[in-house]
C-alpha positions in Angstrom: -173.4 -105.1 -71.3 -176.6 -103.1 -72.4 -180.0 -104.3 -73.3 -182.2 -102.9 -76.1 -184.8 -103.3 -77.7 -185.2 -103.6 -81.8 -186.8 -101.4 -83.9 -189.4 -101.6 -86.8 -186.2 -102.6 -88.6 -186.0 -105.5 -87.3 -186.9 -107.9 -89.5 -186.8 -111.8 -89.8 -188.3 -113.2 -93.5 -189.4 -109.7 -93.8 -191.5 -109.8 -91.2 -190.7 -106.3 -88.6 -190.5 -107.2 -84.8 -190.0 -104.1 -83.0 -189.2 -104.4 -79.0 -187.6 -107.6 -79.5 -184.6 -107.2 -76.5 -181.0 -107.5 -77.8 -177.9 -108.3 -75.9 -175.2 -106.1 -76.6 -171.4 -105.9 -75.3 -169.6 -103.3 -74.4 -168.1 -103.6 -78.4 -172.2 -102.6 -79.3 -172.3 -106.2 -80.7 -175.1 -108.5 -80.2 -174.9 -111.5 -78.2 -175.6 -113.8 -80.5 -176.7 -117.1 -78.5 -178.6 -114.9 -76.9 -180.1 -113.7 -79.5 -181.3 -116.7 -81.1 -182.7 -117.8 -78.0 -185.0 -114.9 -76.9 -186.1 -114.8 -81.0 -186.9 -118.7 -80.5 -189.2 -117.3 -77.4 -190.7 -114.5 -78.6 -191.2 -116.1 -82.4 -191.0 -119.4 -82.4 -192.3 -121.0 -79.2 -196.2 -120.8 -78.9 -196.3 -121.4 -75.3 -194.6 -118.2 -75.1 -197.2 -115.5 -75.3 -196.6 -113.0 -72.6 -193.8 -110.3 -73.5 -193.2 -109.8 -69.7 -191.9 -113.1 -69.5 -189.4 -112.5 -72.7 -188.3 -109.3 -70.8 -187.8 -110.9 -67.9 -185.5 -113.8 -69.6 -184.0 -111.2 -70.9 -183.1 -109.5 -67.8 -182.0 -112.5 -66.6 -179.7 -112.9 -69.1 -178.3 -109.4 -69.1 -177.7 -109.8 -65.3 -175.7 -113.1 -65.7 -174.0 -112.1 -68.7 -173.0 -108.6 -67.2 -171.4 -110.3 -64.2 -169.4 -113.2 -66.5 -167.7 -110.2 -68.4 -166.9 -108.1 -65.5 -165.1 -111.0 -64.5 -163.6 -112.0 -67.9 -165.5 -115.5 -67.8 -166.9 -117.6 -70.9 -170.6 -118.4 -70.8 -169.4 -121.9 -72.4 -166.5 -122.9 -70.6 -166.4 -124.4 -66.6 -164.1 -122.0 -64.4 -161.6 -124.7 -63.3 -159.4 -123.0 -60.0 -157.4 -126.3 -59.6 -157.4 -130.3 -60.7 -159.6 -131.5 -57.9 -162.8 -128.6 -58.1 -164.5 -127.9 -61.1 -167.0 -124.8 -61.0 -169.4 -123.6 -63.4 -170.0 -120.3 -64.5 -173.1 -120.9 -63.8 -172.4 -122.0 -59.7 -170.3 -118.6 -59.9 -172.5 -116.5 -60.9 -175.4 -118.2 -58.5 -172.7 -117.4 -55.3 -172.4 -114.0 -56.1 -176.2 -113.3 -56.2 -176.4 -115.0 -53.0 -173.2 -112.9 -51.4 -175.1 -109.4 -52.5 -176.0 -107.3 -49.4 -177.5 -104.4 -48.3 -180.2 -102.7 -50.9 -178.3 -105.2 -53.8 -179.4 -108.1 -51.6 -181.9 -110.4 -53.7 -184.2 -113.2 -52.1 -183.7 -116.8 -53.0 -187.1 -117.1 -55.4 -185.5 -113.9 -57.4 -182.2 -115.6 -58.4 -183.7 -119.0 -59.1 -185.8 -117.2 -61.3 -182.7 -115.8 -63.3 -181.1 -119.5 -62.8 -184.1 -121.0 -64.7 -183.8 -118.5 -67.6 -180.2 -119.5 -67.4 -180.9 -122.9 -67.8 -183.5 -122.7 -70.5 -180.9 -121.0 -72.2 -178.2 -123.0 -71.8 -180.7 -126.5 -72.6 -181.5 -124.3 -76.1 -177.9 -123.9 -76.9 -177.4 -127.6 -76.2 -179.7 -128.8 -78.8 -179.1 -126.6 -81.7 -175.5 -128.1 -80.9 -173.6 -124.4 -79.9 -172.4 -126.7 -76.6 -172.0 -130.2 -76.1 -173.0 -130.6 -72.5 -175.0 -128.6 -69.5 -172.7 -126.8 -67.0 -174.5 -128.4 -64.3 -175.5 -131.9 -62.8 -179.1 -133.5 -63.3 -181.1 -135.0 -60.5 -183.8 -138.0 -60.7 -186.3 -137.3 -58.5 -189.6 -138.4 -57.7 -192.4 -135.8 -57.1 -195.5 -136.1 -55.4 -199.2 -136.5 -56.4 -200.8 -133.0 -56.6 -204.0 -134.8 -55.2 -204.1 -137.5 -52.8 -207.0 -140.1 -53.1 -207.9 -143.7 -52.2 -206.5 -144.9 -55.4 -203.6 -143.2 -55.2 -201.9 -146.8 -54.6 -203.0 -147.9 -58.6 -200.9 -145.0 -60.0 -197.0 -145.0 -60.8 -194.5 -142.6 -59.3 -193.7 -139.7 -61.2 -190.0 -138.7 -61.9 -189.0 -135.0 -62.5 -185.5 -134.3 -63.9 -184.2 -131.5 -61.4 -180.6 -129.8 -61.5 -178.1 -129.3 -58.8 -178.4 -125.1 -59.5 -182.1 -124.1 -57.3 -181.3 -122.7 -54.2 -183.8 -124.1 -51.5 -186.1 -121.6 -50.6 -189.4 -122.0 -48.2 -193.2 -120.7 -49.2 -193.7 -118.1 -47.7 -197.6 -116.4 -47.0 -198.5 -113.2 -48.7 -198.2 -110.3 -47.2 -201.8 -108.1 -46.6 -203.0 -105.1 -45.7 -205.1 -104.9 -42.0 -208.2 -103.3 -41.9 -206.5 -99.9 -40.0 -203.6 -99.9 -43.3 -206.1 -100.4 -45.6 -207.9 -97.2 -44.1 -204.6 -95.0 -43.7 -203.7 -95.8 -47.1 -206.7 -94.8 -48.8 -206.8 -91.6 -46.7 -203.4 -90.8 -46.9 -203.8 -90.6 -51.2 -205.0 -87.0 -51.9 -204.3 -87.7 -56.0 -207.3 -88.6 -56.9 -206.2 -91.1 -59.6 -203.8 -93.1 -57.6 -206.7 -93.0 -54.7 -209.1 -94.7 -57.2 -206.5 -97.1 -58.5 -206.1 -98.1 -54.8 -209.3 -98.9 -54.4 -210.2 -100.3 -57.4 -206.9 -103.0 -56.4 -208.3 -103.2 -53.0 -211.9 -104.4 -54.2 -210.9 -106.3 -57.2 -207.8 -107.9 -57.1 -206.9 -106.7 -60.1 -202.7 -107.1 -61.4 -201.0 -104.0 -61.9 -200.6 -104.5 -65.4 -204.5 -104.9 -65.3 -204.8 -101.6 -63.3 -202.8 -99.2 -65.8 -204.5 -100.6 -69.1 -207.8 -101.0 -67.5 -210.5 -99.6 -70.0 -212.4 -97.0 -70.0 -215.1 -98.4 -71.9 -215.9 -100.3 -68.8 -216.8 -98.2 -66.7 -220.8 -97.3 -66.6 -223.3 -95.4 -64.3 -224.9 -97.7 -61.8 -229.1 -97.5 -61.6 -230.5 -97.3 -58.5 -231.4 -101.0 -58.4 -227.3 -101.9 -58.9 -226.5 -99.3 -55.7 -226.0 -102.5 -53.3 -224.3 -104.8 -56.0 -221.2 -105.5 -57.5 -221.5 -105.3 -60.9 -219.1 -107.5 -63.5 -216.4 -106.1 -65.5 -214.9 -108.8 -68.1 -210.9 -107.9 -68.3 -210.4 -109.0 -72.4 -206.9 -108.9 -73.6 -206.4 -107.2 -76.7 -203.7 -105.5 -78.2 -202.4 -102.0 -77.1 -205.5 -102.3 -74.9 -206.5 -103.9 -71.8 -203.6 -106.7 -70.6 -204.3 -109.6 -68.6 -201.6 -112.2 -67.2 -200.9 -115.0 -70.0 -204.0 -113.3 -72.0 -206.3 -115.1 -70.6 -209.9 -113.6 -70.1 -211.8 -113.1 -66.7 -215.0 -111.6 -64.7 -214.2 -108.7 -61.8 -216.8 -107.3 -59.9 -216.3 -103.4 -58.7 -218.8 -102.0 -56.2 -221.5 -100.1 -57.4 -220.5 -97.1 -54.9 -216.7 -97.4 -56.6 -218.0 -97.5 -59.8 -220.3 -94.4 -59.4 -217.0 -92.8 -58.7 -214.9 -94.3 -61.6 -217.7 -93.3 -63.7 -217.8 -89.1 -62.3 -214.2 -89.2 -62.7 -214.7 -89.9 -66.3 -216.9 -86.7 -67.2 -215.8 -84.4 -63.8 -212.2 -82.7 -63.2 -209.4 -84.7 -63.4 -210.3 -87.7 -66.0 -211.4 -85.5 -68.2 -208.5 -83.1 -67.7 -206.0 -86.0 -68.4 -207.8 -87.1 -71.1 -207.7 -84.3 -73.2 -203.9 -84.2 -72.5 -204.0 -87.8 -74.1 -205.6 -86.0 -77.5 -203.5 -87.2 -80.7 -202.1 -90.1 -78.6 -204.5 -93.2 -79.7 -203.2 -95.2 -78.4 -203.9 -94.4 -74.4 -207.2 -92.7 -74.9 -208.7 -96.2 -74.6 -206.8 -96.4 -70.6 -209.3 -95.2 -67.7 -205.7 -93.8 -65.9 -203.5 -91.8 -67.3 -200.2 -89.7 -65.7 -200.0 -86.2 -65.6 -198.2 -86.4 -68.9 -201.8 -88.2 -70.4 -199.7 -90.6 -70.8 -200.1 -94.7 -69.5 -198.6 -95.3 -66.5 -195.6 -97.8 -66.4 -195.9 -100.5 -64.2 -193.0 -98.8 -62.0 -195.0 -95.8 -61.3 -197.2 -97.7 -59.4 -194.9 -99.3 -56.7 -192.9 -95.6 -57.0 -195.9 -93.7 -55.7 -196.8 -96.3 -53.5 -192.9 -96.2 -52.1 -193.0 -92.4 -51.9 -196.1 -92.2 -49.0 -194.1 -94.6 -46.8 -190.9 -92.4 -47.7 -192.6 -89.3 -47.3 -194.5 -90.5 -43.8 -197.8 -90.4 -44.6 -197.9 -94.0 -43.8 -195.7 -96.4 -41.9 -195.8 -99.4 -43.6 -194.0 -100.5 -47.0 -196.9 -101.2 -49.6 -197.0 -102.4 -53.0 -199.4 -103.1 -56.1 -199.9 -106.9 -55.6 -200.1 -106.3 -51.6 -203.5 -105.2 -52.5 -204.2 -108.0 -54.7 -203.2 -110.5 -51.5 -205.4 -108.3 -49.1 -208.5 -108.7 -51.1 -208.1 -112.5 -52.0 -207.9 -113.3 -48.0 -211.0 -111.3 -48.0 -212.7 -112.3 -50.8 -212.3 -115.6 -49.6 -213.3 -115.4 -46.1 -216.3 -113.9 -47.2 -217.2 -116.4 -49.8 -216.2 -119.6 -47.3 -219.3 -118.0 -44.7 -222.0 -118.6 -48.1 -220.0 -121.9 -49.1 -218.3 -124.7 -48.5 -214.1 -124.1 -48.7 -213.5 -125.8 -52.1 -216.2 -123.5 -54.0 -214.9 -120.6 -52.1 -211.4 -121.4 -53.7 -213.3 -122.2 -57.2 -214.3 -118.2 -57.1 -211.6 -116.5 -55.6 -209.3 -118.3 -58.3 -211.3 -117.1 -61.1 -211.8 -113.6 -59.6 -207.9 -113.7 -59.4 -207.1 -115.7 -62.9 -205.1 -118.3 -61.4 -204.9 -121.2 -63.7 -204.6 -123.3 -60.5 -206.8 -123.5 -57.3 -203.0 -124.7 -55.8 -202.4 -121.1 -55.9 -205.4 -119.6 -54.4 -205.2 -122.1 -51.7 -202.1 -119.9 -50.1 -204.7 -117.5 -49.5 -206.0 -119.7 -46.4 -203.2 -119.3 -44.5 -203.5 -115.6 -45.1 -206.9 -115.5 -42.9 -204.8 -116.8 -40.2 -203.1 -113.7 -39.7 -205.9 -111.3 -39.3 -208.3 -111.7 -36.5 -212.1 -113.2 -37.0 -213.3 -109.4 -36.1 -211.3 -107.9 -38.5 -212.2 -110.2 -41.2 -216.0 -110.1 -40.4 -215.9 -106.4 -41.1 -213.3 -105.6 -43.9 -215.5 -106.4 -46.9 -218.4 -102.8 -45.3 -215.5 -101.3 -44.5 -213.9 -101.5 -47.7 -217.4 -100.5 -49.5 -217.2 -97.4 -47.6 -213.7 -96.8 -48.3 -215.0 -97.3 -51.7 -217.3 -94.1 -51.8 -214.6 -91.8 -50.0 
């Protein structure tokens, strides 16, 4: 199996889709229930709007159909080893992710992420009538109030349809940085544009997507007055520009010492240096970062360079993009809860961070328990100072 992605000649009622990802088999043919489904996403369905999430169907699917024709199996048909067992491809292909070991190993959230691409799918093929019935079994159940409240008792229960494919898998708390990490790290980066990418994660929050498309039209000299402030940044989606997570628009604030930097890097050495090597290439001369190449940076690069100081021993601790993002919500929001009561300190953390649920910056509270009240008094001056490095 290989995936690719389509060109300008792509067309569907003579309208071009390029980077549209295409199944193919080892024949070079496209899968074609594939390939009605992931058009349905990225065409049809409105809800749809990120491509990440197309790709990562995608992957999803090329994973679980690579592994059904190494093994000569039918994405439509059950595997049936005798009269009394009947297995799905779907339960096969689930067992073997779970059997990988060693660097192929994958952790339970990863494969029931591919098994919900796999069945959303498998549900599509079922109503535009390619199957007849869901290799799997359904499951009633009843799911809990996201709220809890002294009327709780008035409301009726509500039912979720569930499937017998999820493996069961525990929350887990974030990993984050400690103070001394945070420290090494940023001392440890002698690129200059990795070092301010670090910190600009470390004091912002910001996604790694948001990092390597972050604009440079942002950045601005601080006046004196602005030298103890944090001064707001709106992150705008916009096409070929800067990306956001479900394009939905938000308010950072970067340190007036960081942004002093961000803005000399612009007109001194190496931003400028990169961007002239971005000259005749449009389309990145609106990024702030740019590789050596004056190119954008791929979202791998990140984690690569990040993998290559622990690899290289110039820190010994694993690290990656949204680790950063984790170590400054837990202290964004201990810092926040000392001004205000805990429910606005949620409110403001989940709109520095984008979440479209305060259930998801709430994970962040348990993060504080790992560090100690010390530590978390001083990491938001430390990490100004680390700011003006």
């Amino acid at each position: 199996m290989l995936l690719i992605h389509s060109t300008e000649d792509f067309t569907i009622q003579g309208i071009s889709y390029p980077g549209i990802p295409l199944l193919v088999n080892e024949e070079m043919e496209v899968v074609e229930p594939v390939l009605r489904f992931i058009v349905y996403q990225a065409v049809q369905n409105g809800r749809v709007r990120s491509k990440k999430t197309i790709l990562s169907y995608a992957n999803s699917l090329y994973d679980f159909f690579s592994f059904m024709e190494a093994n000569n199996l039918n994405w439509n048909q059950s595997c049936r080893p005798d009269e009394s067992t009947e297995i799905t491809v779907v339960a096969l292909y689930r067992s073997w992710s779970v059997s990988l070991t060693g660097k192929a190993s994958l952790m339970a959230s990863t494969i029931n992420t591919r098994l919900a691409a796999i069945r959303q799918f498998y549900e599509f093929c079922l109503k535009r009538g390619t199957i007849n019935r869901l290799p799997w079994d359904g499951v009633r159940r009843v799911a809990r109030h996201g709220h809890q409240s002294a009327m709780r008792h008035t409301r009726s229960s509500l039912h979720t349809d569930s499937t017998d494919l999820r493996l069961k898998t525990y929350k887990q708390t974030p990993k984050v940085l400690t103070l001394n990490q945070a420290k090494q790290l940023v001392q440890a980066i002698d690129n200059r544009t990795l070092n301010l990418i670090v910190k600009l994660a470390l004091t912002t929050g910001m996604r790694r997507e948001e990092l390597i498309t972050f604009q440079l039209e942002s950045i601005c000299r601080p006046s004196s007055s602005q030298i103890n402030n944090r001064l707001p940044v709106d992150l705008i989606s916009r096409p070929n520009g800067q990306r956001t997570k479900g394009n939905r628009a938000r308010t950072i604030y970067i340190p007036a010492p960081l942004m002093m930097e961000l803005y000399e890097y612009t007109r001194f050495g190496e931003g400028v240096r990169r961007t002239k090597l971005a000259d005749g290439i449009e389309e990145h001369l609106s990024y702030l970062f740019l590789n050596l190449k004056g190119e954008s940076f791929s979202e791998r690069a990140l984690n690569t360079l990040l993998s290559k100081l622990y690899q290289s021993g110039r820190i010994d601790f694993h690290v990656t993009p949204h680790m950063l993002r984790h170590t400054y919500a837990t202290m964004e929001l201990y810092a926040e809860s000392h001004t205000k009561d805990m429910g606005q300190a949620l409110a403001w953390v989940r709109d520095r961070l984008g979440h479209s649920s305060i259930q998801t910056t709430m994970i962040y509270v348990h993060c504080i328990e790992q560090l100690d009240d010390h530590e978390l008094h001083h990491y938001q001056n430390e990490l100004l100072e680390m700011a003006n490095l």
